[in-house]
C-alpha positions as CSV (number, residue, x, y, z in Angstrom):
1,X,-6.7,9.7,-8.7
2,X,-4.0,6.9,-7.8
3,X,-2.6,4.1,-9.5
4,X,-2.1,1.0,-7.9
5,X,1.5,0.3,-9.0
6,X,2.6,-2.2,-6.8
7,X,0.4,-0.9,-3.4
8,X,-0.2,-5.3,-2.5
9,X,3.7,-5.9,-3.0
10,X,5.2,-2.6,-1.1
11,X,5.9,-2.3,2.5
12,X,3.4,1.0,3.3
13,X,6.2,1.7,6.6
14,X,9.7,1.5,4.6
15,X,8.7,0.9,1.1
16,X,10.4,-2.2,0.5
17,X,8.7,-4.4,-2.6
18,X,8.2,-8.1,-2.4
19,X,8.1,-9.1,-6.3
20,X,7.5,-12.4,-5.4
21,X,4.5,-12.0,-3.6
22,X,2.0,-15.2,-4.0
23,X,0.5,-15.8,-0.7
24,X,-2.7,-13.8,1.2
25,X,-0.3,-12.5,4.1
26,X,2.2,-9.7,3.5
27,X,5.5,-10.3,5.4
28,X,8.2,-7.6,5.2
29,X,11.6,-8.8,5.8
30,X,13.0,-5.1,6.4
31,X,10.6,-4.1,8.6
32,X,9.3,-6.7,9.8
33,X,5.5,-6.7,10.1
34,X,3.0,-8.6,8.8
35,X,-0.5,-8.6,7.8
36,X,-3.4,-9.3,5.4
37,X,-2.1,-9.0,1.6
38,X,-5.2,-7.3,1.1
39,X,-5.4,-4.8,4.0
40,X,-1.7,-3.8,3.0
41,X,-2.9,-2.4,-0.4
42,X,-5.6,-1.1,0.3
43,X,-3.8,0.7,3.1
44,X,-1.5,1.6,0.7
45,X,-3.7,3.0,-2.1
46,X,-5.0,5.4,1.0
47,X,-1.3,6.6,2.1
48,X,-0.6,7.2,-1.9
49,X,-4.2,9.5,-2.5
50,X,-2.8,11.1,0.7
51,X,0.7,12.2,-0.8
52,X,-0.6,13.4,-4.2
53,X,-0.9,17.3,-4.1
54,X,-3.7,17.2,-6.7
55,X,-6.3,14.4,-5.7
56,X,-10.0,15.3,-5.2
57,X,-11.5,15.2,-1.7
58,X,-12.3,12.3,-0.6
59,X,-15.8,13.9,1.1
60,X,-18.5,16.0,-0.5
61,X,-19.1,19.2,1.8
């Protein structure tokens, strides 16, 4: 399970937030990349399940 704290406003390379996040592209100003606002947190949700030590598989074997 993961929450998805802030995965459309964070930066999934450095972590850097953008609180005032209101358009559909996600620019970050520390790293510099952009891309779809969408795409970002979704990306995001899949880095976070990655990191947590007790998630369920994603695949039934």
């Amino acid at each position: 399970e993961c929450t998805e704290e802030y995965t459309f406003k964070m930066c999934g390379n450095c972590g850097w937030v953008d609180r005032n996040l209101g358009e559909k592209k996600f620019r970050c100003v520390s790293y510099r990349t952009n891309m779809d606002r969408d795409f970002n947190g979704t990306r995001n949700i899949l880095l976070k399940s990655q990191l947590n030590p007790y998630r369920t598989r994603l695949f039934a074997y």
